[in-house]
C-alpha positions as CSV (number, residue, x, y, z in Angstrom):
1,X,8.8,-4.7,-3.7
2,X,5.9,-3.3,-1.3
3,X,7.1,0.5,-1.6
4,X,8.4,-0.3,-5.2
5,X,4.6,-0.6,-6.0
6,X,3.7,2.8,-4.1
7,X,5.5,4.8,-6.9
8,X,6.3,2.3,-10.3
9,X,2.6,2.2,-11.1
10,X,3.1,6.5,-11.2
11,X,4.9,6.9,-14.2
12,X,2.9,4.9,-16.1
13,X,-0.6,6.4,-15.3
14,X,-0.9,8.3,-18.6
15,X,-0.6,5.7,-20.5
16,X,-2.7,3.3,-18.2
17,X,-5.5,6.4,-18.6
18,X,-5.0,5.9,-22.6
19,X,-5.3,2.2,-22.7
20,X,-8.5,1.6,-20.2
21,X,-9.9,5.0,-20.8
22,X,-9.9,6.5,-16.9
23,X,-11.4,9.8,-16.7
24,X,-8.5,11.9,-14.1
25,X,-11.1,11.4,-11.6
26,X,-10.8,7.8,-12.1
27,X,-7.2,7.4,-12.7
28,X,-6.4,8.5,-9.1
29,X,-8.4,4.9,-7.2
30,X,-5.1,3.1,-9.6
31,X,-2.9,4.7,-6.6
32,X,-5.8,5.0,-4.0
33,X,-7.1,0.8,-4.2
34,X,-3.4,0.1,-2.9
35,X,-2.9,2.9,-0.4
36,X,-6.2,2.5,1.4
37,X,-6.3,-1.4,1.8
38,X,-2.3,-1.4,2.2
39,X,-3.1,1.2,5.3
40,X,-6.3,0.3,6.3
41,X,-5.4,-3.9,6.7
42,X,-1.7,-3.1,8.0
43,X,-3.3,-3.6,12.0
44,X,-4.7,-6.9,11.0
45,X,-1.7,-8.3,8.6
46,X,0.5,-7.9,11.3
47,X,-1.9,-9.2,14.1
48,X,-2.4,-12.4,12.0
49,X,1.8,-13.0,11.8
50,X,1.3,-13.2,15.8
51,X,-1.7,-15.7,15.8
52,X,-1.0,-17.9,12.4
53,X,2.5,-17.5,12.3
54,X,4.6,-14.6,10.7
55,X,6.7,-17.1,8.2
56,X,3.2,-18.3,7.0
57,X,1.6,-15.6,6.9
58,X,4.8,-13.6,5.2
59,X,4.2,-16.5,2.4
60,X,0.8,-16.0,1.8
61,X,1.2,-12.2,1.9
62,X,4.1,-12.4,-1.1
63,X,1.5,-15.0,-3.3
64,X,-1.5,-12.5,-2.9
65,X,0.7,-9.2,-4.3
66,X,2.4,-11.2,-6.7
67,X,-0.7,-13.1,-7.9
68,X,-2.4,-10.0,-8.1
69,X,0.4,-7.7,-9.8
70,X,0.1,-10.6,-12.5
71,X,-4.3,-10.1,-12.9
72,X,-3.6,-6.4,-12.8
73,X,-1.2,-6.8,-15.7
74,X,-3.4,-8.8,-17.7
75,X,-6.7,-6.5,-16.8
76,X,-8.8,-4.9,-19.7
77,X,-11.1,-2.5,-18.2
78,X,-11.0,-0.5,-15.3
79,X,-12.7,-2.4,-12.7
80,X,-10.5,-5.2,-13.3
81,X,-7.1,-3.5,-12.5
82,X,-8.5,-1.1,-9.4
83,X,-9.5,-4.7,-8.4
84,X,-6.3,-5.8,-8.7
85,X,-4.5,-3.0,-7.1
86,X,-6.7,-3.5,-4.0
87,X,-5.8,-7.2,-3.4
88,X,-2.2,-6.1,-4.2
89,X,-2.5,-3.8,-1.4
90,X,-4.3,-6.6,0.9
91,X,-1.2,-8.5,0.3
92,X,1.6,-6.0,0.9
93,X,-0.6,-5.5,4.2
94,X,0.5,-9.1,5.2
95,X,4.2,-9.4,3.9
96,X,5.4,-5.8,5.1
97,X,4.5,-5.9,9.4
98,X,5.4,-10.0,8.9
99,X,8.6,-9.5,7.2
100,X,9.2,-6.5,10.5
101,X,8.3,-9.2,13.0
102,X,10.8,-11.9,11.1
103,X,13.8,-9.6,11.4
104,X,13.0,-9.1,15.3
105,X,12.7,-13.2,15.5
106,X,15.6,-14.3,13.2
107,X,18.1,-11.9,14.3
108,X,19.2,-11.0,17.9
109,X,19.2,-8.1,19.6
110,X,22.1,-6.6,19.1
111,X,24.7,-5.9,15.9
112,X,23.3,-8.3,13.9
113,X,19.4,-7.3,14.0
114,X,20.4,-3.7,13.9
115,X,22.2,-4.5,10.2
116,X,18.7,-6.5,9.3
117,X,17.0,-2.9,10.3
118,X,19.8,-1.4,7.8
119,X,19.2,-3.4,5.2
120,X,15.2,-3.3,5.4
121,X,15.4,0.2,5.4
122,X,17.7,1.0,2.9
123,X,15.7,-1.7,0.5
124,X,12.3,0.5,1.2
125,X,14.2,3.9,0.3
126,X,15.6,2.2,-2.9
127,X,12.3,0.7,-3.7
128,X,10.8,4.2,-3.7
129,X,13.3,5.7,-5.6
130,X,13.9,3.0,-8.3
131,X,10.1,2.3,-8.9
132,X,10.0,6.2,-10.3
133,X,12.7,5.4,-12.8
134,X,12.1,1.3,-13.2
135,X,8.2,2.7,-14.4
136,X,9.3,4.9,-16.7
137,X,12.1,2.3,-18.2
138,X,9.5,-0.5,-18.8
139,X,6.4,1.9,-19.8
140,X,8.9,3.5,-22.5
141,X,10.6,0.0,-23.5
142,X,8.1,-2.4,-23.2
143,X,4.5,-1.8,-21.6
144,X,2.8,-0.4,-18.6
145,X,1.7,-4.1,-17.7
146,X,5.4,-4.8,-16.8
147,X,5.4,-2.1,-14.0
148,X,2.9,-5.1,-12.3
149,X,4.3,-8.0,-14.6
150,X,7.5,-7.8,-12.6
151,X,6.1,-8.1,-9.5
152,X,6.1,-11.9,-10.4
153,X,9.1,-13.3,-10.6
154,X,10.4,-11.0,-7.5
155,X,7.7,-12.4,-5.4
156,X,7.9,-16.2,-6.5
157,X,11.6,-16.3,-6.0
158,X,11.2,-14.2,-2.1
159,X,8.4,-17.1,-1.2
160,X,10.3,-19.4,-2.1
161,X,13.3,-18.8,-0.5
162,X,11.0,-17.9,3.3
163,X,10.6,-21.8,3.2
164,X,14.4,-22.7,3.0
165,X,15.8,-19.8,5.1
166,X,13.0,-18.1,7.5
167,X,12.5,-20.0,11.0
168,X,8.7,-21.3,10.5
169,X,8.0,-20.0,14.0
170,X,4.5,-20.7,15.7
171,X,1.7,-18.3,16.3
172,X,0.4,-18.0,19.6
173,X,-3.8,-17.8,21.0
174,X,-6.0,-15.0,20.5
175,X,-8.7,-13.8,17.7
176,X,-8.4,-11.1,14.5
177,X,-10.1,-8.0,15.6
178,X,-12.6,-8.1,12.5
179,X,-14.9,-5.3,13.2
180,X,-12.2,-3.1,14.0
181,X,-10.1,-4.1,10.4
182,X,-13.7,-3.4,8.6
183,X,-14.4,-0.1,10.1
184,X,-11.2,1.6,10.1
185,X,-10.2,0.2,6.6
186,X,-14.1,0.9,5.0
187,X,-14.1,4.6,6.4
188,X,-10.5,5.4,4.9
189,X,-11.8,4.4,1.7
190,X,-15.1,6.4,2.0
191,X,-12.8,8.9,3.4
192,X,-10.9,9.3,0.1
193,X,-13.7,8.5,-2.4
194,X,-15.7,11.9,-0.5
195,X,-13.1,13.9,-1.2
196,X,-12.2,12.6,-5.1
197,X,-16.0,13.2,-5.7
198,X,-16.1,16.1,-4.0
199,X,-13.9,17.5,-7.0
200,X,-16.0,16.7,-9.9
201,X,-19.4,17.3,-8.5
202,X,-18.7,19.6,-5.4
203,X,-19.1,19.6,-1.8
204,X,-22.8,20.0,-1.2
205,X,-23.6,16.9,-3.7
206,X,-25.4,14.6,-1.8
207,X,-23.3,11.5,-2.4
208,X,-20.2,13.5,-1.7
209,X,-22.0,14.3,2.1
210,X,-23.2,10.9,2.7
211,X,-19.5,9.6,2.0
212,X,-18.0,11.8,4.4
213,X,-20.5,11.4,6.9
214,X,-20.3,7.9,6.7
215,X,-16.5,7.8,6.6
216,X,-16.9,10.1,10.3
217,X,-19.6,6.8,11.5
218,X,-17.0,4.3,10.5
219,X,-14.1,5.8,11.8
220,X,-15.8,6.9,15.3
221,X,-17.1,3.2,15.5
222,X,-13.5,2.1,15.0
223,X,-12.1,4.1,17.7
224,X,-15.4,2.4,20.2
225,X,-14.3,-0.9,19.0
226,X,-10.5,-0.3,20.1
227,X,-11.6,0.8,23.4
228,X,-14.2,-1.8,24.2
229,X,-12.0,-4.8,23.0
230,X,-10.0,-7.2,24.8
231,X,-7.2,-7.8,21.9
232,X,-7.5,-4.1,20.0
233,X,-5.6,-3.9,16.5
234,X,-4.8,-0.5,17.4
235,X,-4.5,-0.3,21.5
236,X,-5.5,3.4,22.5
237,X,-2.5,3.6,25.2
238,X,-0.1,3.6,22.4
239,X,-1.4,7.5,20.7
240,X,-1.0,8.7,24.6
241,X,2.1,9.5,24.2
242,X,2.7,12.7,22.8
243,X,6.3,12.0,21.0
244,X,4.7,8.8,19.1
245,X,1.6,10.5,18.1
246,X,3.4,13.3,16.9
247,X,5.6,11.2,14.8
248,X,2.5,9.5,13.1
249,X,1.3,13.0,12.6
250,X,4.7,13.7,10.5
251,X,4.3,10.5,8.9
252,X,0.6,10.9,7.8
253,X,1.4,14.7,5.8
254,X,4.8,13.5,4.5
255,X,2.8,10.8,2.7
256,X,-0.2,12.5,1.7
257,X,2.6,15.1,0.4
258,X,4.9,12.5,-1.7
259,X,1.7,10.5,-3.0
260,X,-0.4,13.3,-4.7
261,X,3.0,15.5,-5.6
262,X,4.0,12.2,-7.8
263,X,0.3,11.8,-8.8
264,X,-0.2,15.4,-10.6
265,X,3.5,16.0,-11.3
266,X,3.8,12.5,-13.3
267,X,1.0,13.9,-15.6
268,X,2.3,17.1,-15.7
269,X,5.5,15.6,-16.8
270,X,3.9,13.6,-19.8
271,X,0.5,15.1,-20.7
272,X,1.3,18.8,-20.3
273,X,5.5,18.9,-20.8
274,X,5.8,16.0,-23.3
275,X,8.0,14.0,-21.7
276,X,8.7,10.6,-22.1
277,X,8.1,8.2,-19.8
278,X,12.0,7.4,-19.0
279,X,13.0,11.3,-19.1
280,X,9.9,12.0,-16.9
281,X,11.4,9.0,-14.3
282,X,14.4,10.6,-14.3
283,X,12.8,13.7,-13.8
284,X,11.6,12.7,-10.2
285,X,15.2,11.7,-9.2
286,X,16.2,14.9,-8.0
């Protein structure tokens, strides 16, 4: 359901742009509200699973996307559903490290976690791939709201069912690192709103500078509050290796590739080739 909601809100953008009016500009913060408080709270959803508890806070993570894909259904102006989509994100910060750490403490090491691991990773490769064609089916069939609408019932039925079958587990002492969740996850989003303005009113604009520059503050700040504090959301040690921080490296450009290929080409698709939204979800198959 969390990477479900990275690419079903895609196919539907022109017709979200059509209904609440985005300018292009505009249409991109539908995709960037989730992205940048899904990455920027990630640390600090799974540091709360360890201190609160991870069935908990699993629970609570599940409520807040699916309560949100419901108000971003039902928005009628722009605010409203960017709004939406960044508490969606908040949530799907929670439930996706939490529902990680739950495989680790449900099943043992051993043949049985390593099909949990199977299983959680084929789900996120399906949820990418069926969200690009699921968007375009309920867009075409029924209405852009569903590609949030059916969030719902998903979500009601997975909380649910955590009470009955998830171990409630206990959390264990220590605090949220605050400072460092603001920081990191503010100068992401000034970050990208630089470089979205920076393509309307260019680069030497004077908001477009003072974004940037304050994204570089933030972001410096958060790497001073990881290496001053005693229970770090991101400990330093870990991007010493060279192997791991290479792989995040691969990571970061494979999804700044996928996100803003599926971002211009769904539009291209519909706006410039005439597609429908179901042939233009089947379009992205390949």
């Amino acid at each position: 359901m969390v990477v479900l909601d990275l690419t079903i809100v895609n196919v539907a953008l022109p017709s979200i742009q059509h209904t609440l009016g985005f300018s292009a500009t505009g249409l991109e913060w539908v995709i960037n509200a989730y992205v940048v408080t899904f990455g920027g709270l990630l640390l600090l959803g799974g540091r709360s699973g360890d201190l609160f508890g991870r069935r908990r806070m699993f629970v609570i993570g599940v409520l807040a996307f699916s309560l949100a894909s419901l108000a971003g259904g039902l928005a009628t102006s722009q605010t409203w559903l960017i709004t939406a989509r960044a508490v969606q994100g908040a949530g799907a910060a929670i439930a996706s490290p939490t529902a990680l750490g739950l495989i680790a403490a449900t099943f043992e090491d051993g043949p049985a976690r390593h099909r949990a691991m199977a299983v959680y990773a084929a789900m996120s490769g399906a949820g990418g791939g069926l969200g690009l064609l699921a968007g375009g089916l309920l867009t075409e069939w029924v209405s852009w709201r569903w590609v949030l609408f059916v969030n719902v019932p998903i979500g009601a039925l997975v909380a649910i069912g955590a009470l009955f079958v998830l171990d409630p587990g206990k959390g264990r002492p220590g605090r949220l690192d605050l400072p460092g969740a603001a920081s990191v996850t503010a100068g992401v989003a000034l970050l990208v709103y630089g470089l979205a303005r920076a393509a309307d009113f260019g680069w030497s604009n004077s908001v477009t500078i003072a974004s940037l520059v304050g994204a570089g503050v933030l972001l410096i700040a958060f790497v001073l509050i990881e290496a001053r504090s005693g229970q770090p959301l991101l400990p330093l040690r870990i991007l010493a290796s060279r192997n791991r921080s290479g792989g995040y490296g691969v990571m970061l450009l494979l999804g700044a590739a996928m996100l803003s290929l599926i971002f211009f080409m769904t539009q291209m698709f519909q706006d410039v080739l005439g597609y429908s939204p179901i042939i233009a979800g089947l379009a992205f198959l390949p």
